[in-house]
C-alpha positions in Angstrom: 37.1 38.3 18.2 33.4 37.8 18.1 31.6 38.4 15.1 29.0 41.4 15.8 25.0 40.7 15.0 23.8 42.8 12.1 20.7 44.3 12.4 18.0 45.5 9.8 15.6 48.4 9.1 12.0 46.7 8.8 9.9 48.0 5.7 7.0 47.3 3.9 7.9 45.8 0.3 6.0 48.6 -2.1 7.2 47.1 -4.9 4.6 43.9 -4.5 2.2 43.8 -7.7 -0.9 44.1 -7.0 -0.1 44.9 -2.9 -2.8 46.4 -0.5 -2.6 49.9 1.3 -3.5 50.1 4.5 -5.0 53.8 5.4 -4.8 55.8 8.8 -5.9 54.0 11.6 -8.9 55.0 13.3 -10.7 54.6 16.7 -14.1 53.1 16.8 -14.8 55.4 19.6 -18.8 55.4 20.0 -19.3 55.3 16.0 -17.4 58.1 14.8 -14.3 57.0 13.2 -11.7 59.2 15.1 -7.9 59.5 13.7 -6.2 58.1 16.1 -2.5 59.2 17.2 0.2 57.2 15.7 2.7 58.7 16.8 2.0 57.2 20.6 3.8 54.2 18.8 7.3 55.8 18.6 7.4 56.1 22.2 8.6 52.6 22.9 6.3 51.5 25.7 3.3 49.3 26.2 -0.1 51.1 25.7 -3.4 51.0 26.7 -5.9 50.8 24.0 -9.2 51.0 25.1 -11.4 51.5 22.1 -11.0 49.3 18.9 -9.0 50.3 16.2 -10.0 50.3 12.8 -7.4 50.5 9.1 -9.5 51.0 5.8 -7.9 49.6 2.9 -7.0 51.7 -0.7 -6.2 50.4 -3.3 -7.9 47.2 -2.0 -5.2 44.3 -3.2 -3.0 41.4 -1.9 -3.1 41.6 1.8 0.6 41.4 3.1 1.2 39.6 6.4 3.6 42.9 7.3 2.3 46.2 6.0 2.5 49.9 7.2 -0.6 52.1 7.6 1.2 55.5 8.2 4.3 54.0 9.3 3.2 51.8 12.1 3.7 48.5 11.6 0.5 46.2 10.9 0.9 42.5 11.1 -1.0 39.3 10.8 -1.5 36.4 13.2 1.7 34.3 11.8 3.6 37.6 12.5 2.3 37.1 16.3 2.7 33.3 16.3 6.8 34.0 14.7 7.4 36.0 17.9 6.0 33.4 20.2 8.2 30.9 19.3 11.4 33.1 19.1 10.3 34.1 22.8 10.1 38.1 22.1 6.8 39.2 23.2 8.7 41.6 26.3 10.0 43.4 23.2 6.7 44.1 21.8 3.4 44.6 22.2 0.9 43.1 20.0 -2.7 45.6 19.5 -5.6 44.1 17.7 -6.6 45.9 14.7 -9.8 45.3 12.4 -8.5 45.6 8.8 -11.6 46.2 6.2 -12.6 43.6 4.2 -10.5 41.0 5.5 -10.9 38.4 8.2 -7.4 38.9 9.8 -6.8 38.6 12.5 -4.2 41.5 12.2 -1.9 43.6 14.9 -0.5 46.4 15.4 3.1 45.9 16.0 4.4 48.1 19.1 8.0 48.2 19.6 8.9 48.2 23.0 12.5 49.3 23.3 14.1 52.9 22.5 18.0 52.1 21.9 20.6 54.7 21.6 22.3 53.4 19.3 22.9 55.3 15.7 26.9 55.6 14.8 27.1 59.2 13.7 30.1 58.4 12.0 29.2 55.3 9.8 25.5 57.2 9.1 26.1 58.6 4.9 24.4 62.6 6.7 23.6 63.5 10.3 22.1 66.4 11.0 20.9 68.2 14.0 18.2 70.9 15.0 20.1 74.0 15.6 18.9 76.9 17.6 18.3 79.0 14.2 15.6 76.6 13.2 13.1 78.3 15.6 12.2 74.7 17.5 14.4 75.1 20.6 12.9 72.3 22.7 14.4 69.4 20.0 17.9 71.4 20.0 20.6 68.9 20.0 18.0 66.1 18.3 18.5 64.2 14.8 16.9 66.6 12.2 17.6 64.0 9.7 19.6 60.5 9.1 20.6 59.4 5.7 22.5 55.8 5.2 21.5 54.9 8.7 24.2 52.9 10.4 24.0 51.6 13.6 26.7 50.4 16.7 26.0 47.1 17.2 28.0 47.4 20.8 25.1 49.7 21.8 22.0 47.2 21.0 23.1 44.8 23.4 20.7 41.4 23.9 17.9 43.5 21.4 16.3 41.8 18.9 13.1 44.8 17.9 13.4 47.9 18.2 13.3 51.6 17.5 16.4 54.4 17.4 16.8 57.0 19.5 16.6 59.9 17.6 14.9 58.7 14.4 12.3 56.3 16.1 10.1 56.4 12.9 12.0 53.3 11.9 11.9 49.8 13.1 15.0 47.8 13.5 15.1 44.0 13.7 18.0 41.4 15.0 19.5 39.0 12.1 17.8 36.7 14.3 14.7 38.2 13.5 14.9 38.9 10.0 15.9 35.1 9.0 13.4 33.7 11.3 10.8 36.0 9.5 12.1 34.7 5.6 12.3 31.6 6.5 8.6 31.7 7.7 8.1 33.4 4.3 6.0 36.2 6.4 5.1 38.3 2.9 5.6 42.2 2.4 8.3 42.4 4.5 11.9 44.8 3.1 15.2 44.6 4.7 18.1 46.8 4.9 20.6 46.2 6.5 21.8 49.0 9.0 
């Protein structure tokens, strides 16, 4: 029998001394600093960015080459150059961001790929919205995931992606996560999923 790849939640290590937070990002948008929607980056398809995007820094600190600013993933160049050479750029999408007060050059990190894939059964809690929770159109969907497992026999040839259901989360190959500590790519948390 073949072995089956594990696979990883992606995090930002918050337990770094001294670490960096990255703040909302924002649209440079003829000068005014606009929020800009994050959430466009749970969708799991390329985008089109057409005004530069901006991430203030507080508490200033160590700058991490894999961070979150609100939960999408903000990576620097050796991120980038990592995926290059393990030939996965059609499972992401890099976006240039200007982070403040450093020289960079950092990415947004855009998962491309929306994999059904979480094993109910191996997850610690599941739970679903329910017609009594007054938000019929998401009837049916993950309310909430704790002890997220995944079926590996679902991913298929995936090596970055998001779950269906609960695509706030980032989930990378084996592959992924010991090319990324061997590269020693800094800020980076795994578990294992």
């Amino acid at each position: 029998m073949t072995a089956l790849i594990k696979y990883y939640e992606i995090d930002d290590d918050k337990y770094i001394p001294g670490r960096w937070y990255l703040q909302m990002p924002l649209t440079d948008e003829e000068g005014r600093g606009e929020m800009f929607d994050v959430w466009r980056f749970n969708d799991g398809r390329r985008l089109n960015i057409e005004h530069p995007i901006r991430i203030s820094v507080e508490p200033a600190g160590v700058a991490l080459e894999f961070s979150h600013a609100l939960g999408i993933p903000i990576v620097h160049r050796r991120v980038v150059s990592l995926f290059e050479r393990l030939d996965l750029l059609d499972e992401v999408q890099f976006i240039p961001v200007e982070v403040e007060g450093h020289a960079g050059p950092y990415f947004i990190l855009n998962a491309l790929q929306i994999i059904r894939c979480i094993d109910d059964a191996r997850c610690e809690e599941v739970f679903y919205w329910q017609p009594e929770d007054g938000q019929p159109e998401r009837v049916g969907q993950y309310k909430n995931v704790r002890g997220l497992k995944v079926d590996p026999v679902k991913i298929g040839s995936a090596n970055i992606f998001r779950p269906w259901g609960w695509d706030g989360i980032l989930i990378v190959s084996e592959y992924v996560k010991v090319a990324m500590d061997e590269e020693g790519i800094t800020g980076t948390d795994f578990v294992e999923v």
